[in-house]
N, C-alpha and C positions, 0 to 999 in steps of 0.2 A: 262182532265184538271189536273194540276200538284198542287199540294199543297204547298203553299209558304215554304221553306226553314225554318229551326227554327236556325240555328245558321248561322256566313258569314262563317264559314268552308263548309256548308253543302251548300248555295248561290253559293259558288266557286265550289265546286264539279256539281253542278244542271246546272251551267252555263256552265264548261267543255264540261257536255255530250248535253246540247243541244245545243250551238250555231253552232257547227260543224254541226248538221243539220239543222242547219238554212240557212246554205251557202250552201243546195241542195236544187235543185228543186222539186218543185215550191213554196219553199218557200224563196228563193233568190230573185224572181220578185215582192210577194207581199209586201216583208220589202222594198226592192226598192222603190216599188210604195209608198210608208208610209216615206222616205224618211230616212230607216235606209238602204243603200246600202251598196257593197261588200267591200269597204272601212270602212265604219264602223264599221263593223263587223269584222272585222281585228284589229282594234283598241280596241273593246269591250274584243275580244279573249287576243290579250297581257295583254289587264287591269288586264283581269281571271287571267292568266298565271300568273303577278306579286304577285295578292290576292294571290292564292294559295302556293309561293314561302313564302311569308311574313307568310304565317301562318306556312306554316311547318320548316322554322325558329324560331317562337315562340314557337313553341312546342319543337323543341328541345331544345332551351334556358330556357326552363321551366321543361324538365327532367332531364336540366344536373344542374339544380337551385335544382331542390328535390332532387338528386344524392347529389350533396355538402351538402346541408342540413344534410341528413340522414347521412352521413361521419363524420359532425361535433357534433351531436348529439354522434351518437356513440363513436368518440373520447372524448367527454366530459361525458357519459358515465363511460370510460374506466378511466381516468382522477380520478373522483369521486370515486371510487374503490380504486385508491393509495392512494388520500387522506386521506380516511377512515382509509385504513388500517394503513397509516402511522400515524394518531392521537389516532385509538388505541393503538399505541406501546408507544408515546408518553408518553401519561396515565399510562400504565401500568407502565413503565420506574420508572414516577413519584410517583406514589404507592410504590413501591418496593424502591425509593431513596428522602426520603420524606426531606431532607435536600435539596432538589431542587427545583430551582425557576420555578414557568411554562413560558414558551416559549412566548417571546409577540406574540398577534394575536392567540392565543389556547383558 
């Protein structure tokens, strides 16, 4: 007895490896008799096949989403770095030239 699947990745994968033997005998004649026949099973298999395409779609759409993420993080990062250092010279500038107005937005 097989343990139900815990996620539809792991469904689609469970379904892969067994339906293919489901289409051997003798277990082709008893899904028959039960009124799932070789036609069905054909149908059930594409259904798999598309689950499984759709998810490993998702997933790359979902690594190339935390790729972009982590990209723009890091450029904002990097960003914040020249900020900084370009308001401490700012400052300093200002100290050193106190006849000067500060910058609107400082």
């Amino acid at each position: 007895m097989l343990d139900a699947p815990d996620s539809v990745a792991d469904f689609a994968h469970s379904a892969a490896v067994v339906l293919p033997i489901a289409a051997t005998e003798p277990y082709a004649t008893q899904l028959a008799l039960a009124t799932f026949d070789a036609d069905r099973l054909v149908e059930t298999t594409t259904a798999v096949q598309i689950l499984a395409t759709a998810i490993n779609q998702r997933e790359a759409a979902a690594a190339a989403a935390r790729r972009s993420t982590e990209a723009r993080n890091a450029a904002f990062a990097e960003l914040r770095t020249h900020i900084h250092q370009l308001r401490v010279a700012v400052y300093a500038m200002l100290r050193l030239n106190p006849h000067l107005f500060t910058p609107s937005g400082f």
